[in-house]
N, C-alpha and C positions, 0 to 999 in steps of 0.2 A: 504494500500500500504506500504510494506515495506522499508523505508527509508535508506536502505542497495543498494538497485538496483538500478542501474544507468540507466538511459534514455539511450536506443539504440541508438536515433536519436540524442543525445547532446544534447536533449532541458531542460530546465529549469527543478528541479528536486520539485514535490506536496509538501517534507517531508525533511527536511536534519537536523542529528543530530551531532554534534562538542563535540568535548572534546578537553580542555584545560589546561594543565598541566602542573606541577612546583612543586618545594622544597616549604617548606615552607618560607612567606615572598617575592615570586617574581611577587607577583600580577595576578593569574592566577585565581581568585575568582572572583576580581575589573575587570578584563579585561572580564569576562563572564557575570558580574552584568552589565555592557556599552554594550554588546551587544544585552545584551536580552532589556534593554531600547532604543537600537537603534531600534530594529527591529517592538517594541511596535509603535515606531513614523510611522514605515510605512505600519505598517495596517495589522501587522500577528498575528499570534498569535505563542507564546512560551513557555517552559518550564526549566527552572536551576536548577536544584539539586547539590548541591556540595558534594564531597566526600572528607573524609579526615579523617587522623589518631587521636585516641583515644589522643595524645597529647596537652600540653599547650600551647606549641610555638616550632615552623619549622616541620620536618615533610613531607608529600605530603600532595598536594593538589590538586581535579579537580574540577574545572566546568563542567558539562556536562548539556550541553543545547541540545536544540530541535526545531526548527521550519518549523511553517507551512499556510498557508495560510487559513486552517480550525479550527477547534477544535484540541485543542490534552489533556489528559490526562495522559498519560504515555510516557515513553521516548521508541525507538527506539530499532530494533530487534539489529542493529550494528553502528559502526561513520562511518560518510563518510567521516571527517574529524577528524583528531586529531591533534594537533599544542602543541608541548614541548619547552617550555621555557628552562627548560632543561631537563633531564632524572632521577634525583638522584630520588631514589622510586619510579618508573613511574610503577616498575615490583609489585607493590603491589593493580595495579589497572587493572593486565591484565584480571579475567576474570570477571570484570564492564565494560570494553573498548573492547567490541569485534569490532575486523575487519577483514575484508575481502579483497581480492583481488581487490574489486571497491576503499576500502576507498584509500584515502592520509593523508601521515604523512608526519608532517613537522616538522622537529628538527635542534636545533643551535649544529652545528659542535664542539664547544666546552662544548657541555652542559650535555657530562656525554655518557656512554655507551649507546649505545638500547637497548633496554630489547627485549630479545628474543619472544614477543608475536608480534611484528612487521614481524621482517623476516620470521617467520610461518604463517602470516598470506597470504602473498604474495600481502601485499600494495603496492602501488608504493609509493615511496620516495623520500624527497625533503631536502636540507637543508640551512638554509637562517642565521647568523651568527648576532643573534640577540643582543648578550650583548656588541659583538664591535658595531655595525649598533649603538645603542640606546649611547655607550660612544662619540661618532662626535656629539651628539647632546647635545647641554648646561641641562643640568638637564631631559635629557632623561631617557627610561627607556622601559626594555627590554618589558614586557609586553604592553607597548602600540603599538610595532614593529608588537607584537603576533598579537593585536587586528586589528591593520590595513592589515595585510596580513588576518584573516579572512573575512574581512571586503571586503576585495576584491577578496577571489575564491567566495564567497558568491555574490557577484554582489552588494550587500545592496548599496544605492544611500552615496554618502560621506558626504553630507549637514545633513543625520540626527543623522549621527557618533558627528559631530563636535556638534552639538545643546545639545548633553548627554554631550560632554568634557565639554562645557562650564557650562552646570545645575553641574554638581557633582560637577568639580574643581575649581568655580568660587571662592570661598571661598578661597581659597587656594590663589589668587592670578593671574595677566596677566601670569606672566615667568610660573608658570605652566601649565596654557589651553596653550600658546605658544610651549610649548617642547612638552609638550603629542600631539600638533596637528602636532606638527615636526615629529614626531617620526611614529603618525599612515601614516601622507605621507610618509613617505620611507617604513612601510608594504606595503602600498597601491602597490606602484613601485614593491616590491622584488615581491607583488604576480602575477605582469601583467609580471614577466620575465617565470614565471612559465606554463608549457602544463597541470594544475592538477585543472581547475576549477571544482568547483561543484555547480551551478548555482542554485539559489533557485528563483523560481516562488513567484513573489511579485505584491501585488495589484498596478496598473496604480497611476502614478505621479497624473494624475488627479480622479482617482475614490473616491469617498466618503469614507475617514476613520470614521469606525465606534468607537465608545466610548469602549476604552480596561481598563481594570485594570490592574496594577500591581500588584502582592500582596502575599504571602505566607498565605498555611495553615493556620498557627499557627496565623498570624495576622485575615486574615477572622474569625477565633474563637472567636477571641479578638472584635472584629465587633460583631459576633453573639452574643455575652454574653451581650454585649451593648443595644442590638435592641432586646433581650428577655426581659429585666427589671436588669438585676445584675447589683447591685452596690455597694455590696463590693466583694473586690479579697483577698485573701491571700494565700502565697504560698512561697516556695521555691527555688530555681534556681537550677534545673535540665537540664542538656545534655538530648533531645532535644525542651523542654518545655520548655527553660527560655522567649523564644519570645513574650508567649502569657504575660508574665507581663511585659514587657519593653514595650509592645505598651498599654496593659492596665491601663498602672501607669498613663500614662499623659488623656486617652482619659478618664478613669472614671469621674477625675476633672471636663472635661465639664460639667459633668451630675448631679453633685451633689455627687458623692460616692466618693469612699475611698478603695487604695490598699494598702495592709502593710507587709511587706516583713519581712517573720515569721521566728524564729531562727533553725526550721526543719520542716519535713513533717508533725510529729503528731501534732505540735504549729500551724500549716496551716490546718490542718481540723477541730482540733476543736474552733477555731478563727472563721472560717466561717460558723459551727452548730451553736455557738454563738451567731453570726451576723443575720444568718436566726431566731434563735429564738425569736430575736429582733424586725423583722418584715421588714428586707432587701433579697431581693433576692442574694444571695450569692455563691462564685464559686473558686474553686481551681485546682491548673493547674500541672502535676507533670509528670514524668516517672515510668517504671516500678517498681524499688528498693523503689522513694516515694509511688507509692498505696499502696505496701507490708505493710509499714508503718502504711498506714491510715485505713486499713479492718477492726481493734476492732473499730473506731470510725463510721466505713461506718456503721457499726451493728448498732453503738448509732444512728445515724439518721434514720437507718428502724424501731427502736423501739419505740423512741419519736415521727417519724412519721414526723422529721423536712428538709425542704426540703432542698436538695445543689446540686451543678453541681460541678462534679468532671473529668477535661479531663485529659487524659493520652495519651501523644504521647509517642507511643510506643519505645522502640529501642529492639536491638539486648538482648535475658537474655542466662542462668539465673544471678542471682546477677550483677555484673557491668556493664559484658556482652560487646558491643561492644556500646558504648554511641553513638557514630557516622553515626550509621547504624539503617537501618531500620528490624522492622519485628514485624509479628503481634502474639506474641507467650504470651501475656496478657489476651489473651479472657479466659483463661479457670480460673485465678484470679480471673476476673471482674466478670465472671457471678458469680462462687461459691467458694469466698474467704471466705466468711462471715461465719461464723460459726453459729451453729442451722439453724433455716428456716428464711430468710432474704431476701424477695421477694422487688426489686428493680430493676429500668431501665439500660440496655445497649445498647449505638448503638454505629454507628460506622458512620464518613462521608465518602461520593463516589467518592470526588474529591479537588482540592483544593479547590474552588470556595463552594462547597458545604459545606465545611469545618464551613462556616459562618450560613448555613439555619439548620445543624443539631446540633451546640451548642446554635443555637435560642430556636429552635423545644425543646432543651433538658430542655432548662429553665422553657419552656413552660408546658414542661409535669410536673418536677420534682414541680412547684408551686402548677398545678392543682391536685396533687393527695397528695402531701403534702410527696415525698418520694425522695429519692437518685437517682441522673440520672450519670451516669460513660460516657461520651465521648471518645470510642477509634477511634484516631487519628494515627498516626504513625511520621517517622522520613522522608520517603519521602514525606507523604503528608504537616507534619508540615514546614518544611523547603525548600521544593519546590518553588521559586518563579516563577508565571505564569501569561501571557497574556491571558485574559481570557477577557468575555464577562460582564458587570456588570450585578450583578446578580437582580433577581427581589424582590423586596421590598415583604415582607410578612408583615401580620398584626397580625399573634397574637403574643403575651406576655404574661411574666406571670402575673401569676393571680388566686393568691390562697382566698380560701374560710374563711374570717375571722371575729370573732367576732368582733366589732367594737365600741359597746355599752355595758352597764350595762345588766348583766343578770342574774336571780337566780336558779339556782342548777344547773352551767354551769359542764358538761360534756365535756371536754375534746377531747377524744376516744371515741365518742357516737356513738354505731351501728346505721349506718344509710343507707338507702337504695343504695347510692351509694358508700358504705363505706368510704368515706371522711368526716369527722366532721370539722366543723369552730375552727379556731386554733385563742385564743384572744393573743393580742400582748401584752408585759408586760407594766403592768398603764393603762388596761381596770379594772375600779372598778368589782369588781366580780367575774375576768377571770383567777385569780389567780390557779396554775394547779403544779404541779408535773410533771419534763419533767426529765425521765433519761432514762437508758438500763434496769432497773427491768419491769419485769412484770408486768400489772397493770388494773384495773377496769378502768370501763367507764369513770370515772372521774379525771384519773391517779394516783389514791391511791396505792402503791406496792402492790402483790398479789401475793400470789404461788398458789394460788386456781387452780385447774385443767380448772374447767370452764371458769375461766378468760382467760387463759393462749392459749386454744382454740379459745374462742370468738376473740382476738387480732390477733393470728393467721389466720386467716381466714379474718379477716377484712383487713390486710394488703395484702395476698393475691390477696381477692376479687378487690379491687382497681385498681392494676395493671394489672388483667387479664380479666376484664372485659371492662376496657375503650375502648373508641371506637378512634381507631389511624387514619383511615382515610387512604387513600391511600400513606401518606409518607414511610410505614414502608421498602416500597423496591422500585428501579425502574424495573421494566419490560419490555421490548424491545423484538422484532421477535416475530417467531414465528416455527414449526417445530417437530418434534420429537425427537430431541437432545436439551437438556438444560446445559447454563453453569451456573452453580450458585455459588456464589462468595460476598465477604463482602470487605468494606474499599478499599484501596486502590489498590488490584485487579481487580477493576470495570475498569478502565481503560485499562489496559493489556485484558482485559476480552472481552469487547465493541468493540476495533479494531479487536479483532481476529475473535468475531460473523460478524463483517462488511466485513472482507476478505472474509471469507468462504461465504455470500451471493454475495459478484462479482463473485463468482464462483459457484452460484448457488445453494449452501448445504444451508439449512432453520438452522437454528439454535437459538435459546432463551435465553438472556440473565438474570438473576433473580438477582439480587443484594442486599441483605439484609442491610438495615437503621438502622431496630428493631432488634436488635440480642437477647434481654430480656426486656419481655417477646417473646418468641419468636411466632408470630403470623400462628400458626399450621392448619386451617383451610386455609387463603390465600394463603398459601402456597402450601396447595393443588391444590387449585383454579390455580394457577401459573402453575402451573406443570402437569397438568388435558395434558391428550395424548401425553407424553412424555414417550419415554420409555427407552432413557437414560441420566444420569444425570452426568456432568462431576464437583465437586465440586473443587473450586480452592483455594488455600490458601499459606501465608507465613509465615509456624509454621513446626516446623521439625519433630512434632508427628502427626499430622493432628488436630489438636485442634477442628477447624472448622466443620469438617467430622464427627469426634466420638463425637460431641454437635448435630447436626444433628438426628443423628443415635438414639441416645438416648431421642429423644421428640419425634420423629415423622417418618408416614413412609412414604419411597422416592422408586420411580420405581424399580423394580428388579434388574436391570443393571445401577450400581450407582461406579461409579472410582473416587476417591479420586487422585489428584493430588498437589502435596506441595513439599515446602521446606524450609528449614530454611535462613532466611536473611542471609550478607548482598546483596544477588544477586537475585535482582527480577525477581518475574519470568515476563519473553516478550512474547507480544504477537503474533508471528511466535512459541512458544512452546504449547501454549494452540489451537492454529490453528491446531497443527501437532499432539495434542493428539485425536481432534476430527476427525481430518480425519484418522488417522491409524482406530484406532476406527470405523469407518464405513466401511474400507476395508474387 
């Protein structure tokens, strides 16, 4: 259901997505961060993504949030609501903020021009004079005016509004829960003068809330890296990665490990080759410009065979690119940065939530086979915080194959039928080895030998292409003769739009790739077995996605590539309207 369309009948709307807006500094983040934990208390589930310019300080900024009484994944085809703090740079966010003639816009009369995507859009409009309203108020503030006039075309009950004032700002002091709850009453009031509700359908004061998370991307990963076995981090502070080490600094402590915030990208991978070689499961967190960075070392752990987790929330490239913004135009680094033949793991997670089971899964893998696992993330999924279901405890970890004891004429790289050999940790008597990027014999001696240089090759290979992944490598859903297949954070956009087109009757197939390398080319089939056409979805401005495809493997005759490049994701009312033209 689109959360663009307004209920004929005025009734309560399944879906309604807000945007929140402001200069920088006017609290239109804080004020979308209080709602989306309001709405947490009363039993929905939501989504926040913030936007906001490549700068250090001021600037625009939005919140744009989403909720719903179901699942949600991905944000909305348009807002129903949009609420301006004031307007300065509002016009940099017009084609993120689509509306339409249903939405409402609420803007303070003295807060700066309208940006021309307003009056084109043919929203009805409101304006409520929010920097005076909040200066009557002792230590008010305009943004909590914003918050309570959402608070109230939204219907959201006001007891669970006040219960966030008082969790966040308690700290702060009485005079401040006092003014902020001063202030969201007088929203509350300016929104009951207003004809522009948009009611959202909320579970019963009395129905059973069920158990929500809050949580970001980027922190789930920080979870997942945990509950795999990593325990040490090192890494860099990268736009939009820094998250996974700020939650990772304190939570590894529990565990016993160790984060160390390294002087750049190359001192952060190979600190944590280091680390692994030591006999710690080990992980580094970074963006595009740091993987660029770390590819000569990603080589050294395919060819020492030393295992690490490498996640990369993606943003906008090339080079600086848009730090801010989302987009998945890393996949064609990840798979084939690496120079010579350098067979190693890529995936990607589905959701935020999932965000957590596939830098488990990744840990998991990169211990058992004793190789490099790349985690693409991105910038909406990282930085999205979402009301989400808690997810389900999985049991494996890692768990690499290791020598442990004294042995003689230990072997290293010893072909072995599963091409994995027992790796001795250093101060096993005996186990003493040769670990670099040279070529080398079964017992890590350097080698230029042809035959060496083959046998390793091969055995590196073998490893990764023969393990048995198990049904995570994709989720699959429907069913039909149309398939959309899609990776990362399209799964979302992807999954509502298969979900519409069955209310209306079209079968359609969702295929969503986990494993993007090795890329799992027999399942795939399997997947796609009576389909006979294939809509592949991506947020890469060359088709990244499509020509990695095309080039492993073959896909039904009638195969559309649809993409573009960040920062404007694609919605799912566009991937609806390419499958239905398409069948026309």
């Amino acid at each position: 259901m689109s959360s663009s369309k307004r209920n004929d009948a005025g009734n309560p709307r399944q879906s309604v997505s807000i945007a929140i807006v402001g200069s920088g500094g006017t609290g239109a983040l804080t004020a979308g961060a209080m709602l989306l934990e309001a709405a947490g208390r009363v039993g929905l589930y939501g989504l926040m993504t913030r936007s906001v310019g490549p700068q250090i300080r001021g600037g625009e900024a939005a919140a744009l949030l989403r909720f719903s009484a179901q699942p949600l994944a991905c944000m909305g085809d348009s807002y129903d609501l949009l609420i301006a703090i004031d307007w300065r740079n509002a016009d940099r966010f017009a084609a993120e903020i689509a509306l339409t003639k249903d939405s409402v816009v609420i803007g303070d009369p003295r807060g700066g021009d309208m940006p021309e995507m307003v009056p084109e859009s043919g929203a009805r409009t409101a304006e409520i004079a929010m920097k005076a309203l909040a200066k009557d108020i002792p230590g008010g503030r305009q943004n909590m005016i914003a918050l309570g006039v959402a608070v109230g075309l939204l219907g959201l009950p006001e007891a669970d509004l006040f219960a966030v004032i008082e969790k966040q700002l308690g700290k702060k002091g009485d005079e401040a829960v006092t003014a902020s709850k001063a202030a969201i009453e007088v929203g509350l009031a300016e929104a009951a003068k207003l004809d522009h509700a948009v009611p959202l359908s909320v579970p019963s004061a009395n129905a059973e809330k069920p158990e929500r998370w809050m949580i970001t991307g980027n922190e789930a990963a920080g979870m997942g890296a945990i509950r795999g076995g990593i325990r040490f981090a090192a890494a860099y502070p990268i736009t939009p990665a820094t998250e996974i080490l700020e939650w990772l600094a304190p939570a590894l402590t529990k565990v016993g490990g160790v984060l160390v915030q390294a002087e750049d990208e190359l001192a952060s991978i190979n600190m944590v080759i280091g680390a692994s070689f030591g006999g710690k499961p080990s992980l580094t967190a970074t963006s595009g410009p740091g993987l660029a960075l770390m590819i000569e070392s990603l080589g050294l752990a395919t060819a020492a065979e030393i295992p690490i987790v490498v996640v990369d929330v993606m943003r906008g490239g090339p080079s600086t690119g848009i730090p801010t913004k989302s987009e998945q135009s890393d996949l064609n680094i990840a798979i084939h940065g690496c120079h010579g033949d350098a067979p190693h793991l890529v995936l990607a997670p589905l959701s935020v939530g999932d965000c957590l089971f596939t830098t488990q899964w990744a840990a998991h893998l990169a211990e058992a086979m004793q190789a490099p696992a790349v985690v693409l993330s991105d910038q909406f999924l990282g930085q999205t915080r979402a009301l989400i279901e808690r997810p389900a405890d999985v049991a494996f970890i890692a768990q690499r194959a290791a020598v442990t004891e004294a042995v003689n004429d230990y072997r290293r790289y010893a072909l072995t039928a599963e091409a994995v050999s027992p790796m001795a940790i250093p101060g096993v008597a005996g186990g003493q080895y040769t670990a670099d990027g040279l070529t080398h014999d079964e017992a890590g001696t350097p080698s230029s030998a042809a035959g060496h240089h083959e046998a390793q090759l091969d055995k590196r290979r073998d490893k990764i292409e023969t393990f048995t992944y198990g049904d995570h490598w994709a989720d699959i859903e429907g069913e039909g003769e149309v398939a959309v297949l899609t990776w990362g954070s399209l799964t979302g956009p992807a999954r509502e739009a298969v979900a519409r087109l069955a209310e209306d009757g079209i079968k359609a197939r969702l295929v969503a790739l986990r494993l993007i390398a090795p890329l799992q080319v027999e399942q795939l089939a399997t997947a796609l077995a009576g389909c006979k056409r294939v809509l592949v979805v991506e947020q890469t401005h060359s088709g990244q996605f499509y020509r990695y495809l095309r080039s492993m493997c073959d896909l039904p005759d009638e195969v559309r590539a649809f993409h573009r490049a960040g920062p404007l994701q694609i919605r799912p009312s566009e991937i609806d309207a390419q499958i239905r033209e398409w069948r026309s």
